[in-house]
Every structure is written in structure tokens, then in C-alpha cells.
C-alpha positions, 0 to 999 in steps of 0.5 A, spaced: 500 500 500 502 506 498 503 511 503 498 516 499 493 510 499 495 508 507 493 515 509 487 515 506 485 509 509 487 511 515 483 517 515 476 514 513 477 509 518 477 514 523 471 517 518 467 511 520 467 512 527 464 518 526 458 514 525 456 512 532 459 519 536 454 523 532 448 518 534 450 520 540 451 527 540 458 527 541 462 533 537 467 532 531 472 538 532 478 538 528 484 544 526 485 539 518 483 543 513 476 540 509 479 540 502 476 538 496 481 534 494 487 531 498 493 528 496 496 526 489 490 522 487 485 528 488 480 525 494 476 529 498 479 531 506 477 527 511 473 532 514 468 533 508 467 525 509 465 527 516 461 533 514 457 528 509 456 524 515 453 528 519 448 531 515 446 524 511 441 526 507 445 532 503 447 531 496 452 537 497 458 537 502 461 544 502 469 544 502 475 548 502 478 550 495 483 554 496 485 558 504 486 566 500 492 570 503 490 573 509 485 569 510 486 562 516 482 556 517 480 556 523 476 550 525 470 545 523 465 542 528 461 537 526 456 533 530 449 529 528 445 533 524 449 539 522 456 541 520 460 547 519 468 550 518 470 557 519 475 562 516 479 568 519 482 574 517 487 579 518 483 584 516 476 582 517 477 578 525 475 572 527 470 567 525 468 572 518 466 567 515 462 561 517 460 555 513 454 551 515 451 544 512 444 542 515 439 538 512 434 544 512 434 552 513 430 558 514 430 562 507 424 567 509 427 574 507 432 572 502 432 573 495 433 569 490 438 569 485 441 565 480 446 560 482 453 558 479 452 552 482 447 546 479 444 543 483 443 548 488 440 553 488 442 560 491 439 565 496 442 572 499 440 575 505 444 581 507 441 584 514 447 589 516 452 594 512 455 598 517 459 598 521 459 591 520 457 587 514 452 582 516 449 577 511 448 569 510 448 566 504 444 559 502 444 553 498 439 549 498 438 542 495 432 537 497 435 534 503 441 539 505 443 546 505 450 550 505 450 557 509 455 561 508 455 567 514 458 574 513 462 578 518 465 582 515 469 589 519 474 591 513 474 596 509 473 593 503 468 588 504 466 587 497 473 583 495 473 579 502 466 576 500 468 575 493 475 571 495 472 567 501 467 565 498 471 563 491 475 559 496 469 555 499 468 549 494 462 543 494 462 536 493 458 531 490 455 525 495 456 520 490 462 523 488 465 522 495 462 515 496 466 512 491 472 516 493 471 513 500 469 506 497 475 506 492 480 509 498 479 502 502 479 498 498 471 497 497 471 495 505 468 502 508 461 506 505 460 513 507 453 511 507 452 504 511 449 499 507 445 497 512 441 504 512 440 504 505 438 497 505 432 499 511 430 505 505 429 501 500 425 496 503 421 499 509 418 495 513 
């Protein structure tokens, strides 16, 4: 096994065990980066697997594309039923953007735009513009949304929304499934089998 592949498995070993803390309530918190891809062969991070995990009925997982300048991962924190990870800035302070997976969200209030991003679509809701720049924005698929919170206190908050949320990528729940499934080997699924069997023949 190569060390590429080695590492892999050993991340989503420690993915599977995600799997019963959750159902128990039990936080996974962790300072690794959520890429959206890992290593030489292109394989999500092992904390969008656990992301993915959390919120089981999302056919989106967010993810980290690129960390701009200026700009620090600061954390995820993902438990049974949600997810998030935040950015920090050296101009627009702690926890300026935060990202959240949920099976659902609120979107009274906010507009609807189009969305660069198929299969989801995109609302906008900005609730304060001074001092601070305060706003969220959704992306909503059936059985999952990605909220992007806003708090911005630079001075030029446009170009900061702008590379923040560039840097903030999604990925498909199929696409991870294979990676997880191909990553050990066919031994490990980010969905247990066992689930899926119980959807598809409800008692």
C-alpha cells in the first residue's frame, strides 16, 4: 500500500467512527483543513467525509478550495445533524466567515438569485452594512443546505466576500462515496449499507 493510499485509509477509518459519536451527540472538532481534494490522487479531506456524515441526507458537502492570503482556517465542528468550518482574517477578525451544512434552513427574507452552482440553488440575505457587514448566504438542495455567514469589519468588504467565498468549494455525495469506497479498498461506505438497505425496503 502506498503511503498516499495508507493515509487515506487511515483517515476514513477514523471517518467511520464518526458514525456512532454523532448518534450520540458527541462533537467532531478538528484544526485539518476540509479540502476538496487531498493528496496526489485528488480525494476529498477527511473532514468533508465527516461533514457528509453528519448531515446524511445532503447531496452537497461544502469544502475548502483554496485558504486566500490573509485569510486562516480556523476550525470545523461537526456533530449529528449539522456541520460547519470557519475562516479568519487579518483584516476582517475572527470567525468572518462561517460555513454551515444542515439538512434544512430558514430562507424567509432572502432573495433569490441565480446560482453558479447546479444543483443548488442560491439565496442572499444581507441584514447589516455598517459598521459591520452582516449577511448569510444559502444553498439549498432537497435534503441539505450550505450557509455561508458574513462578518465582515474591513474596509473593503466587497473583495473579502468575493475571495472567501471563491475559496469555499462543494462536493458531490456520490462523488465522495466512491472516493471513500475506492480509498479502502471497497471495505468502508460513507453511507452504511445497512441504512440504505432499511430505505429501500421499509418495513
Amino acid at each position: 500500500m502506498t503511503p498516499v493510499r495508507r493515509a487515506a485509509v487511515t483517515a476514513l477509518v477514523a471517518a467511520t467512527l464518526l458514525t456512532g459519536g454523532c448518534s450520540t451527540g458527541t462533537p467532531y472538532v478538528s484544526a485539518e483543513v476540509p479540502a476538496c481534494t487531498s493528496g496526489d490522487d485528488a480525494r476529498a479531506a477527511n473532514g468533508v467525509v465527516l461533514m457528509a456524515q453528519a448531515v446524511p441526507t445532503a447531496d452537497w458537502v461544502p469544502c475548502v478550495e483554496s485558504v486566500p492570503v490573509g485569510w486562516t482556517f480556523a476550525g470545523l465542528d461537526a456533530r449529528a445533524g449539522s456541520a460547519r468550518f470557519w475562516l479568519d482574517s487579518d483584516r476582517d477578525g475572527v470567525h468572518a466567515i462561517e460555513v454551515r451544512l444542515t439538512a434544512d434552513c430558514d430562507t424567509r427574507g432572502a432573495t433569490e438569485i441565480p446560482s453558479e452552482r447546479y444543483g443548488l440553488s442560491r439565496f442572499e440575505r444581507v441584514t447589516q452594512v455598517t459598521p459591520q457587514y452582516l449577511g448569510r448566504r444559502y444553498y439549498v438542495s432537497p435534503g441539505g443546505c450550505l450557509t455561508v455567514v458574513f462578518t465582515l469589519a474591513g474596509d473593503n468588504r466587497g473583495e473579502a466576500l468575493a475571495l472567501a467565498t471563491q475559496s469555499i468549494g462543494v462536493v458531490g455525495r456520490e462523488e465522495l462515496a466512491a472516493q471513500v469506497h475506492e480509498a479502502s479498498g471497497g471495505r468502508l461506505h460513507l453511507d452504511p449499507p445497512a441504512a440504505d438497505a432499511a430505505e429501500e425496503d421499509p418495513p
